[in-house]
NULOBA-615063 format. One record per residue (C-alpha): x negated, y negated, z. Coordinates in nm, 4 decimals. Layout:
<nodes>
{node {X; Y; Z}}
...
</nodes>
This chain:
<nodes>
{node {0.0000; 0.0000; 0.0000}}
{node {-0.1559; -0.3563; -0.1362}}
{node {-0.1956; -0.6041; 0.1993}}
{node {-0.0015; -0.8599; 0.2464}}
{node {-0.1173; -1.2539; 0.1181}}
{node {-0.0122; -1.5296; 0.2548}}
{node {0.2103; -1.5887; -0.0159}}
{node {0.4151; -1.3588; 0.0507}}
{node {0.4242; -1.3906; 0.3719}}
{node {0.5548; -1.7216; 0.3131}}
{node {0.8201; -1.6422; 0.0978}}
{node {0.8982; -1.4192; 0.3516}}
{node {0.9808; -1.6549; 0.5954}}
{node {1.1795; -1.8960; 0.3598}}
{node {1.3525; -1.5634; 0.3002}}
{node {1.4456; -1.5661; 0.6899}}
{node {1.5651; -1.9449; 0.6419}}
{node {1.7835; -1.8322; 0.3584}}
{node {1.9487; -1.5886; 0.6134}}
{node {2.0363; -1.8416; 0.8892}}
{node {2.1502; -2.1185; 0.5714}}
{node {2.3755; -1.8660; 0.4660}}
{node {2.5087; -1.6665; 0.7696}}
{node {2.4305; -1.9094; 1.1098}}
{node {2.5498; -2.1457; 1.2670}}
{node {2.2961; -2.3755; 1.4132}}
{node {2.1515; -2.6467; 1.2537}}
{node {1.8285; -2.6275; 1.0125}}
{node {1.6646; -2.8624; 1.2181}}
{node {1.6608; -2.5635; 1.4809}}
{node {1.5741; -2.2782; 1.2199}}
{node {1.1645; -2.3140; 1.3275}}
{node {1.2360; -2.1509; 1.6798}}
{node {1.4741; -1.8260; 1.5862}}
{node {1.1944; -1.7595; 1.2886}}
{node {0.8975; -1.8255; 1.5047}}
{node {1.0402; -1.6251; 1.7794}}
{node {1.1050; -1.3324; 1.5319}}
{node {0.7635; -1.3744; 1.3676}}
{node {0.5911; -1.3593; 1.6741}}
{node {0.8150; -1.0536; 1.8036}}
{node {0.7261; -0.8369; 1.5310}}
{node {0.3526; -0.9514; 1.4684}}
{node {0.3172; -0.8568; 1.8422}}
{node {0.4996; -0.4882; 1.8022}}
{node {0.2988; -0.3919; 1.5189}}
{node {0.0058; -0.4507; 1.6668}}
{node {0.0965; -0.3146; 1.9439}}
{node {0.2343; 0.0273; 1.7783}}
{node {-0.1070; 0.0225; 1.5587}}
{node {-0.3416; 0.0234; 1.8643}}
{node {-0.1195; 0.2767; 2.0805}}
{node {-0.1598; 0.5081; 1.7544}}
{node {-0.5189; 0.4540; 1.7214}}
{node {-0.5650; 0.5361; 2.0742}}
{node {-0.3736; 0.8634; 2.0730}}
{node {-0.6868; 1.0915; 1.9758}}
{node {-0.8988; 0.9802; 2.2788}}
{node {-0.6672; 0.9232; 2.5696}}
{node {-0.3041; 1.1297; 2.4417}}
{node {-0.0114; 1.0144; 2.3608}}
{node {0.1346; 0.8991; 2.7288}}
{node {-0.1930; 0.6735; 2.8378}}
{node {-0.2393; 0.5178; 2.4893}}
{node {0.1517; 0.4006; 2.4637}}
{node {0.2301; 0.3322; 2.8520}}
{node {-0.1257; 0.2042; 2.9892}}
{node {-0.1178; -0.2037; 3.0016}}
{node {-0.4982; -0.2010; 3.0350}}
{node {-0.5317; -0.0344; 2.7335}}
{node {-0.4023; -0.3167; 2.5129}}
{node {-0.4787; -0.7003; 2.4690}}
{node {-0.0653; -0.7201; 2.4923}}
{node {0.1233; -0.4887; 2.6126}}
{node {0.4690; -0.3947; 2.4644}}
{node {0.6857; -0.2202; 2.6891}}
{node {0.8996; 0.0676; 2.5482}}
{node {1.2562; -0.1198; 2.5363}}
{node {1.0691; -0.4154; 2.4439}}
{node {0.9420; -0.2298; 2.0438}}
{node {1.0347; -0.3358; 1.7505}}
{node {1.1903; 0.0086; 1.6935}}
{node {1.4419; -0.0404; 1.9858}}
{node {1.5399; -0.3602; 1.8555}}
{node {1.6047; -0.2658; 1.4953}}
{node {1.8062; 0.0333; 1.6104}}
{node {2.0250; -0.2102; 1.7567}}
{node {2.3609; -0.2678; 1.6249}}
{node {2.5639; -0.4180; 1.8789}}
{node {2.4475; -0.7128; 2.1445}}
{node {2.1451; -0.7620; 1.9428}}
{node {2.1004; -1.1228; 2.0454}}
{node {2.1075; -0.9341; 2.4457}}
{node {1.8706; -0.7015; 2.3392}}
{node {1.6447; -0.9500; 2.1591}}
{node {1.6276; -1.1454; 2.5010}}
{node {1.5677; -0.8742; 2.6869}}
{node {1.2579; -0.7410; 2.5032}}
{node {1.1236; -1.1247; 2.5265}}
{node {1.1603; -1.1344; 2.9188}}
{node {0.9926; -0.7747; 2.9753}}
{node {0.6954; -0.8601; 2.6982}}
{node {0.6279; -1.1966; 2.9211}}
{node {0.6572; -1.0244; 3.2581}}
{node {0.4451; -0.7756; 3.1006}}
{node {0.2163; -1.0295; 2.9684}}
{node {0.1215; -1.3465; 3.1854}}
{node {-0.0398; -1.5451; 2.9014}}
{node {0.2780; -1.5516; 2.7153}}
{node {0.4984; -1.6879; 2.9700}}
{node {0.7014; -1.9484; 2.8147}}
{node {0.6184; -1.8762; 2.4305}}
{node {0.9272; -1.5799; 2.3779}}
{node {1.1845; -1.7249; 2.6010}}
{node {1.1870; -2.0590; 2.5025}}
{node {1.4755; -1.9570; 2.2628}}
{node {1.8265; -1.7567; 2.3626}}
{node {1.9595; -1.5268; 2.0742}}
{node {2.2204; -1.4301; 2.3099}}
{node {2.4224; -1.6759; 2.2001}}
{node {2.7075; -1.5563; 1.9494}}
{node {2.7805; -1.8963; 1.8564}}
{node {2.4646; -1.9531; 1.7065}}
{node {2.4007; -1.6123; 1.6593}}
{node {2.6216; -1.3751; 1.5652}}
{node {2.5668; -1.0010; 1.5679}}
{node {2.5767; -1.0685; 1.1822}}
{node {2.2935; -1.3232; 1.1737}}
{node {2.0866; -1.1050; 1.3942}}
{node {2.1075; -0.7673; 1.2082}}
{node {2.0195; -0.9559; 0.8961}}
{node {1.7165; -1.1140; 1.0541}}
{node {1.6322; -0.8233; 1.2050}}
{node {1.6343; -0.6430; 0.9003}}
{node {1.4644; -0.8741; 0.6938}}
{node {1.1614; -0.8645; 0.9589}}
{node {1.1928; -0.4868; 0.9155}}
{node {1.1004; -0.4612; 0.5718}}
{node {0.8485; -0.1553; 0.4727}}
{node {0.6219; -0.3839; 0.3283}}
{node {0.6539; -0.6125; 0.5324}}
{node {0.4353; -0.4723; 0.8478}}
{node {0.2252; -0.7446; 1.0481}}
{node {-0.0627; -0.5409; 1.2092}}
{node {-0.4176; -0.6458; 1.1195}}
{node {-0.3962; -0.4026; 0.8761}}
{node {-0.1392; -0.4561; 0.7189}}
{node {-0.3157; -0.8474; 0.6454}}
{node {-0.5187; -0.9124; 0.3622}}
{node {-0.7495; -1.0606; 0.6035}}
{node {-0.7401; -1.2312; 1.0023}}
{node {-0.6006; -1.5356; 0.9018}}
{node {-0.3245; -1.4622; 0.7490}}
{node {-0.0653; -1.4755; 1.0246}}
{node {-0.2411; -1.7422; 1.1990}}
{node {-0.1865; -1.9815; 0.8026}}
{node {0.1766; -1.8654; 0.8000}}
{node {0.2185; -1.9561; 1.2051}}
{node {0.0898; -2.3161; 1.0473}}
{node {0.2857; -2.2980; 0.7526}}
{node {0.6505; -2.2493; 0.9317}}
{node {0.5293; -2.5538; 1.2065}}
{node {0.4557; -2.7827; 0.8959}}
{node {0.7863; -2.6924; 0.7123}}
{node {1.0722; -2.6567; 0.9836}}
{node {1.1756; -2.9492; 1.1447}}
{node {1.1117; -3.0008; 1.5519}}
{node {1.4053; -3.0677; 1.7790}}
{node {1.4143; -3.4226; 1.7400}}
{node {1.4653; -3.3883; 1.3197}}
{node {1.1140; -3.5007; 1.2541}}
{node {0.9770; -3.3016; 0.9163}}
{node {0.6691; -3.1314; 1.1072}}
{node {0.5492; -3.0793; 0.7576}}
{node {0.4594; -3.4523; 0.7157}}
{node {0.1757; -3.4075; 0.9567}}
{node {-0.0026; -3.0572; 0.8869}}
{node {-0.3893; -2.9776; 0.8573}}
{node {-0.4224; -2.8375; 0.5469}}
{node {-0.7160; -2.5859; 0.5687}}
{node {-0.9522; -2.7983; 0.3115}}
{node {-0.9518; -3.0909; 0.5587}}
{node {-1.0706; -2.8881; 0.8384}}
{node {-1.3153; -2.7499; 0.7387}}
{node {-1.4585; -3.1034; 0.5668}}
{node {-1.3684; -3.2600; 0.9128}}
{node {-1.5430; -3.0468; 1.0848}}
{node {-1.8556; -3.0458; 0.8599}}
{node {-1.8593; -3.4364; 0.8627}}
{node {-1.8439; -3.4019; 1.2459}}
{node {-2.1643; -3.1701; 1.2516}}
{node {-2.0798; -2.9967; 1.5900}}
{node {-2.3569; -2.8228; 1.7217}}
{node {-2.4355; -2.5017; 1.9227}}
{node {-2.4227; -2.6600; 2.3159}}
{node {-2.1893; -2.9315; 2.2783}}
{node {-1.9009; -3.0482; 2.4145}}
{node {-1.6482; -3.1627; 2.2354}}
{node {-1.2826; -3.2825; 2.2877}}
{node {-0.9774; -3.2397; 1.9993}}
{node {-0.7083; -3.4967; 2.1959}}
{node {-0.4287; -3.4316; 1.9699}}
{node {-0.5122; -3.0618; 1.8861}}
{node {-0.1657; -2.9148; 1.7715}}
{node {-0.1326; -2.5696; 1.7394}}
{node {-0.5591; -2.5398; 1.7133}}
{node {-0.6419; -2.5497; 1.3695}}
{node {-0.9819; -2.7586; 1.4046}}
{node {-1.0555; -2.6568; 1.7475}}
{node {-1.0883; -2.2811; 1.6745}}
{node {-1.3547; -2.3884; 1.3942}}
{node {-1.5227; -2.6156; 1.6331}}
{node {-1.5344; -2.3655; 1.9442}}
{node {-1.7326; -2.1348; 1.6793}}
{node {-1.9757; -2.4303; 1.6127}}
{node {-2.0492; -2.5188; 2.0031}}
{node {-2.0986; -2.1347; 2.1095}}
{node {-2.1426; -2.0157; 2.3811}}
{node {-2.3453; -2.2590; 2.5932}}
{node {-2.0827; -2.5774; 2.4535}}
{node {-1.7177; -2.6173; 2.4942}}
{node {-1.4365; -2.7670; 2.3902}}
{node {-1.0917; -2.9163; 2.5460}}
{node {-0.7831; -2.9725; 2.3365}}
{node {-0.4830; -3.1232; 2.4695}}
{node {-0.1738; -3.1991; 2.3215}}
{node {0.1908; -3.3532; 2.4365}}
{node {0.3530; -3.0428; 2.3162}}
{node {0.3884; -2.7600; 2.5247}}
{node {0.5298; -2.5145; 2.2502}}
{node {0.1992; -2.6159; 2.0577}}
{node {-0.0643; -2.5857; 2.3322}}
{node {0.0866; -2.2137; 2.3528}}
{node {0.0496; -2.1495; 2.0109}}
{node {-0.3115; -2.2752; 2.0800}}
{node {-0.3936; -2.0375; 2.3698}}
{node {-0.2445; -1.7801; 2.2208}}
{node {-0.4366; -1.7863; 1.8845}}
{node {-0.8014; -1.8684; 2.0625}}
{node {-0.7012; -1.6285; 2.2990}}
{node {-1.0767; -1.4993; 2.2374}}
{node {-1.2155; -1.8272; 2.2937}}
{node {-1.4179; -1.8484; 2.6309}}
{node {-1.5723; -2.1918; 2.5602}}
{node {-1.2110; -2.3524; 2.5448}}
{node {-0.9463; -2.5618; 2.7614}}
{node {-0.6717; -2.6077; 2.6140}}
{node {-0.3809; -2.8689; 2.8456}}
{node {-0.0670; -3.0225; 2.7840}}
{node {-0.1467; -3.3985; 2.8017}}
{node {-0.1224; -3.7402; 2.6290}}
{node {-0.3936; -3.8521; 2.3948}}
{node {-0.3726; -4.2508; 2.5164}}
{node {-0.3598; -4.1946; 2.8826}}
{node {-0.5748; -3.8949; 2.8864}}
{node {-0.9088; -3.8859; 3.1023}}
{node {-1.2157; -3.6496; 3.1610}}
{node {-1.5253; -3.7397; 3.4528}}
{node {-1.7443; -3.5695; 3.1857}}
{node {-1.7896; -3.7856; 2.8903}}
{node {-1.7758; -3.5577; 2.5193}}
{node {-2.0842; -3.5637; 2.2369}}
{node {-1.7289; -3.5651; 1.9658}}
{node {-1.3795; -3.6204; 2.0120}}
{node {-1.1276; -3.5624; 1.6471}}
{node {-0.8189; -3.6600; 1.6198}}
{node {-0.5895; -3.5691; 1.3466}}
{node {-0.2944; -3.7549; 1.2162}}
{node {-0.2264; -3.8464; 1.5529}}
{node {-0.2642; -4.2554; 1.4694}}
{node {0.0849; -4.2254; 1.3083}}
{node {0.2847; -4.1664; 1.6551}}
{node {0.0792; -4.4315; 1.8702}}
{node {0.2519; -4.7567; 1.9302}}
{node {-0.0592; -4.8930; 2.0315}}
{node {-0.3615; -4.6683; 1.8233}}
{node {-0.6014; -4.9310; 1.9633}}
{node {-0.5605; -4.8388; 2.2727}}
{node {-0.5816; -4.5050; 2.2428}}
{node {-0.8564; -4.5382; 2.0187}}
{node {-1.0107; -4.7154; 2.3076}}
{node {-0.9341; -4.4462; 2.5533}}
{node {-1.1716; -4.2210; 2.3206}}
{node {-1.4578; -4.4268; 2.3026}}
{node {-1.4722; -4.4421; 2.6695}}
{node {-1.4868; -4.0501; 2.7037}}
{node {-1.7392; -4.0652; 2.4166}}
{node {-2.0695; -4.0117; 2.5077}}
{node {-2.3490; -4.3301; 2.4207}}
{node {-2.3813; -4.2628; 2.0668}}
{node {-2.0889; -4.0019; 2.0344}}
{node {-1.9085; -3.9517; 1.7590}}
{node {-1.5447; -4.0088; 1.6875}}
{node {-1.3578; -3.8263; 1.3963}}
{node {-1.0262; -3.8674; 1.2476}}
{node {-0.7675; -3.8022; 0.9171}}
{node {-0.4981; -3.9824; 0.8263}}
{node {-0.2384; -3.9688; 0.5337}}
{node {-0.3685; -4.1638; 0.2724}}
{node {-0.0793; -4.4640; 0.1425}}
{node {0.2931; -4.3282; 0.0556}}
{node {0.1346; -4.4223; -0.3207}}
{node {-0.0842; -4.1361; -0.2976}}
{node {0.1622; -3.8885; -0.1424}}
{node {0.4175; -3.8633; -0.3646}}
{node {0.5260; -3.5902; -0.2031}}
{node {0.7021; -3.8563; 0.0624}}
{node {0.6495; -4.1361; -0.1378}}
{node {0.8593; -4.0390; -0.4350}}
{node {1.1523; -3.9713; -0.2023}}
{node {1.0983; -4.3125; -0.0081}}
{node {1.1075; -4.5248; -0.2520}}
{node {1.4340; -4.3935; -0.3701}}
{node {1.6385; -4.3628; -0.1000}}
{node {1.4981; -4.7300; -0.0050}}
{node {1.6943; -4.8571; -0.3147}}
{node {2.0645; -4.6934; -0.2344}}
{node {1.9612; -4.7342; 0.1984}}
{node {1.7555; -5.0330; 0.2678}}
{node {1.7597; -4.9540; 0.6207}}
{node {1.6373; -4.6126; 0.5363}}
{node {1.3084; -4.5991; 0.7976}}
{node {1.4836; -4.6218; 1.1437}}
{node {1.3493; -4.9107; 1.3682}}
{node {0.9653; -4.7946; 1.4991}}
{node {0.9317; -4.5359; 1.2637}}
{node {0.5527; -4.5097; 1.2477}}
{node {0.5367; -4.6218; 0.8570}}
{node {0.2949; -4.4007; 0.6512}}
{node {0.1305; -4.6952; 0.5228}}
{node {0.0471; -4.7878; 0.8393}}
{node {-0.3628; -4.6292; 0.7535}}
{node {-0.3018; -4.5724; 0.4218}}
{node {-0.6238; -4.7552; 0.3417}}
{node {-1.0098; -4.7074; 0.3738}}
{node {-1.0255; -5.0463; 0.4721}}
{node {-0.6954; -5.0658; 0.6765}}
{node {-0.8166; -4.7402; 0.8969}}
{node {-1.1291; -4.8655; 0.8830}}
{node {-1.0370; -5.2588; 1.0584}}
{node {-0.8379; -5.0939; 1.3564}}
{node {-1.1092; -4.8354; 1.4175}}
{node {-1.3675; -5.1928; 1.4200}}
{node {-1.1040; -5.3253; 1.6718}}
{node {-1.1644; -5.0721; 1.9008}}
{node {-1.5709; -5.0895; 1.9249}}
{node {-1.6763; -4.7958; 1.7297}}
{node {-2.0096; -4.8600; 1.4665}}
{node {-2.1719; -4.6684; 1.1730}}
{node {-1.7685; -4.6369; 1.0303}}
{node {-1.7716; -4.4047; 0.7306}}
{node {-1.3978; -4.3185; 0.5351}}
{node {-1.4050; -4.1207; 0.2860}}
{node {-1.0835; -3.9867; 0.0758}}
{node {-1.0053; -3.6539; -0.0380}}
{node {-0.7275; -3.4846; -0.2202}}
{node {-0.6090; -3.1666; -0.2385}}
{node {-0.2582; -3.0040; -0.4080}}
{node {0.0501; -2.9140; -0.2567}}
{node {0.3425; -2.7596; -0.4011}}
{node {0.7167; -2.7736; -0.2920}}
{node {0.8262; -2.5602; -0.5632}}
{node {1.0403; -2.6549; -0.8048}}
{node {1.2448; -2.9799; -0.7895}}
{node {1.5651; -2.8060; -0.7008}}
{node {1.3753; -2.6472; -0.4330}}
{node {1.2573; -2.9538; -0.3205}}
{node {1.5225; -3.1618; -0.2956}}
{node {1.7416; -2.9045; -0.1176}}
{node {1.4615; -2.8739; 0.1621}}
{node {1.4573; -3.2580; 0.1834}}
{node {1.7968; -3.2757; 0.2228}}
{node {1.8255; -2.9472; 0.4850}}
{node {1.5354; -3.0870; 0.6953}}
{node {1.5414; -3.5138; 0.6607}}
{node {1.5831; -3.6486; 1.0197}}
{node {1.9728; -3.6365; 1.1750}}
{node {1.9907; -4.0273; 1.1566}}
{node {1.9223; -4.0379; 0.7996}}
{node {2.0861; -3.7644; 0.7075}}
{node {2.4100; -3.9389; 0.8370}}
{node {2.3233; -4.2448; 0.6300}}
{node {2.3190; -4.0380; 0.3197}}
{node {2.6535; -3.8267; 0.3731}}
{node {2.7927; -4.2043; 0.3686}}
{node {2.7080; -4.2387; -0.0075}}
{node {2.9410; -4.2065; -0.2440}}
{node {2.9243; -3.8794; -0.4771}}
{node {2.8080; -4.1206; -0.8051}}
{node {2.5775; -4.2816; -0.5562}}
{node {2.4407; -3.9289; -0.4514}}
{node {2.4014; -3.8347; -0.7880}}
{node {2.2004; -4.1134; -0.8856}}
{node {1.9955; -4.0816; -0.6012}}
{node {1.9116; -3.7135; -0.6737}}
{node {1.8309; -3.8085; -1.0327}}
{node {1.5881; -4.1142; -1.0058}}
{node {1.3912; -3.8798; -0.6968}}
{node {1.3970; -3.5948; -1.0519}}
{node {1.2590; -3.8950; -1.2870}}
{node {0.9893; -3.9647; -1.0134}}
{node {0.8860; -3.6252; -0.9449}}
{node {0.8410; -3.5261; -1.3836}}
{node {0.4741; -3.6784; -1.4181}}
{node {0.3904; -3.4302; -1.1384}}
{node {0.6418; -3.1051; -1.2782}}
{node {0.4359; -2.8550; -1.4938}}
{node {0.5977; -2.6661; -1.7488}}
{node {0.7320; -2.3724; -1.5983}}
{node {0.9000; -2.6395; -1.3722}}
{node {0.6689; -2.6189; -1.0572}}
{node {0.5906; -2.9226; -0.9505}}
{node {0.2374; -2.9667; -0.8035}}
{node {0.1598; -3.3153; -0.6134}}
{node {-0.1497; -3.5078; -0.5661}}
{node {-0.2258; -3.5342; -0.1769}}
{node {-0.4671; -3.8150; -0.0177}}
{node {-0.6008; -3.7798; 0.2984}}
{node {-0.8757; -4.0357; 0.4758}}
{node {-1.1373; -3.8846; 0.6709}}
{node {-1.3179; -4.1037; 0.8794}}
{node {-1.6310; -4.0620; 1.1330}}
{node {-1.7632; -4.3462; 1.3234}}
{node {-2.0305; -4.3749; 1.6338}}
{node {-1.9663; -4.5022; 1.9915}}
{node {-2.1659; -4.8247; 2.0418}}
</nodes>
């Protein structure tokens, strides 16, 4: 059996959003956590079940599927995936079940399963459940290492479904992802070394800091903090191996360390700061003399179409589109704009440089639909209030925009600026 890419993987999961579009009845601005939590259910199962199995031959059967100290997590019988797909009644009990016993089996995962009820028929039905169940259950579909084309393949699609779903609060998470390209030039522009110590203040789900732990080794370290707790336990869980790290749920502008850092990266982050001077401030002073600061930013709307195309659109039919302290995407969109507020806050030796890389929404149907599923509650309200000719205009001048970027099989490929900059602490 071929391995599974992360292309398929994703489709996968936009597979699983098909199922709760069609059959459930919660909002898509809530589909991240019943797919995350059903993702992370089965990756752990199959893992599980492949270990136990592999373990077999030297211990037997009863100590290699009912010893916790034989596995990195331990699944508990009633807890399998194999209980839960043989399941046709309660499921969403069942489901909730398994998630309690897998934490109280399982101390670093407290809070990462339950965080969601399926037990919930509203939301839920038996229905919605036995599809998503099934869909997760898929032949092909395994998610044991094995089963991977390679290691990183569940931690990309983990990224992937945190950049496309919306959050609770209707912000596209999507608009603020680390594509993998701009890691791993961040990180080389940062040129971490082997014994230092190095702070990621707005670290997300871990992207950079997992490449920057494996720069410091083992006689450096590195904190990442973030305001989100969901994320920080996406963190732990995949640096789980990661001895040199701290990760903590805290806020990048009031943050504060006695020991003062050789680098501290932040990523995106300057978007959601009313005040990025100050917290730009707050790094320098837990910047070593002569440390280095390192951050990326969305280049201007201009050179995203992806949001830019949409934007300038809907700004025509709703001029009051961008609710009141939005963070505006143009608000670094510049070398020389990033580059002034960065001066402001009394870092030297500034360097920005731009790169672009390609991103791909499918095809315009495709993308339009997922704009309008996932757009933010308050503007989605503002658009319902169009009239259907206004709607239809609408939808057609975002199409006219979007054709110098549409290839000919209809895909349409964007253009995608991002600003890197590194600077020095006086």
């Amino acid at each position: 059996m071929s391995k599974l890419t992360f292309e398929e993987l994703k489709t996968h999961l936009w597979h699983a959003a098909d199922i709760l579009d069609e059959k459930g009845g919660i909002d898509p601005n809530e589909y991240r956590k019943p797919i995350l939590g059903m993702l992370f259910l089965k990756r752990l199962s199959d893992v599980f079940e492949d270990k136990a199995t592999s373990l077999e031959k030297k211990y037997g059967k009863d100590e290699a599927w009912n010893d916790p100290d034989r596995h990195p997590f331990f699944i508990p019988e009633k807890s399998r995936w194999s209980e839960i797909e043989n399941t046709f009644e309660n499921i969403g009990e069942t489901i909730d079940k398994a998630c309690i016993e897998i934490e109280k089996a399982n101390s670093k995962l407290k809070g990462v399963l339950t965080n969601i009820t399926y037990n919930n028929k509203n939301d839920y039905s038996d229905d919605v459940l036995l599809s998503l169940v099934s869909h997760f259950s898929e032949k092909d579909r395994r998610l044991g290492n094995e089963d991977l084309e390679n290691e990183d393949v569940f931690g990309q699609a983990y990224e992937y479904l945190l950049g496309q779903f919306a959050d609770s609060a209707g912000q596209k998470a999507g608009e603020f992802f680390t594509p993998r390209e701009i890691v791993q030039l961040l990180v080389e522009l940062l040129e971490p070394k082997e014994g230092m110590k190095i702070c990621d203040p707005t670290c997300g789900t871990g992207a950079v800091t997992k490449k920057l732990t494996q720069k410091v080794g083992k006689t450096g370290y590195v904190v990442g903090t973030d305001t989100s707790v969901t994320a920080i336990k996406i963190a732990k869980k995949w640096n789980e191996n990661a001895s040199n790290l701290l990760l903590i749920n805290s806020d990048a502008e009031n943050f504060s360390f006695k020991e003062k850092f050789d680098i501290i990266t932040c990523q995106y982050a300057l978007f959601f700061f009313p005040n990025a001077v100050k917290a730009l401030k707050n790094m320098r002073n837990s910047l070593k003399k002569s440390g280095k600061l390192g951050i990326s930013v969305h280049g201007h709307k201009d050179r995203v179409p992806f949001f830019g195309n949409i934007i300038d659109a809907v700004t025509e039919f709703i001029p009051d589109y961008i609710p009141p302290g939005t963070p505006s995407l143009d608000r670094f969109g510049t070398k020389k704009s990033l580059r002034d507020e960065v001066k402001k806050s009394g870092f030297s030796k500034i360097l920005v440089k731009d790169f672009v890389f390609r991103y791909s929404p499918g095809n315009f149907d495709e993308y339009w639909k997922n704009y309008l599923k996932y757009v933010a509650k308050p503007i989605k309200k503002k658009l319902n209030q169009l009239e259907s000719s206004q709607k239809k205009e609408l939808k057609e001048t975002v199409k006219e925009n979007t054709e110098p970027f549409t290839k000919r099989n209809g895909i349409i490929e964007f253009p995608w600026e991002v600003l890197i900059l590194t600077a020095q602490n006086n």
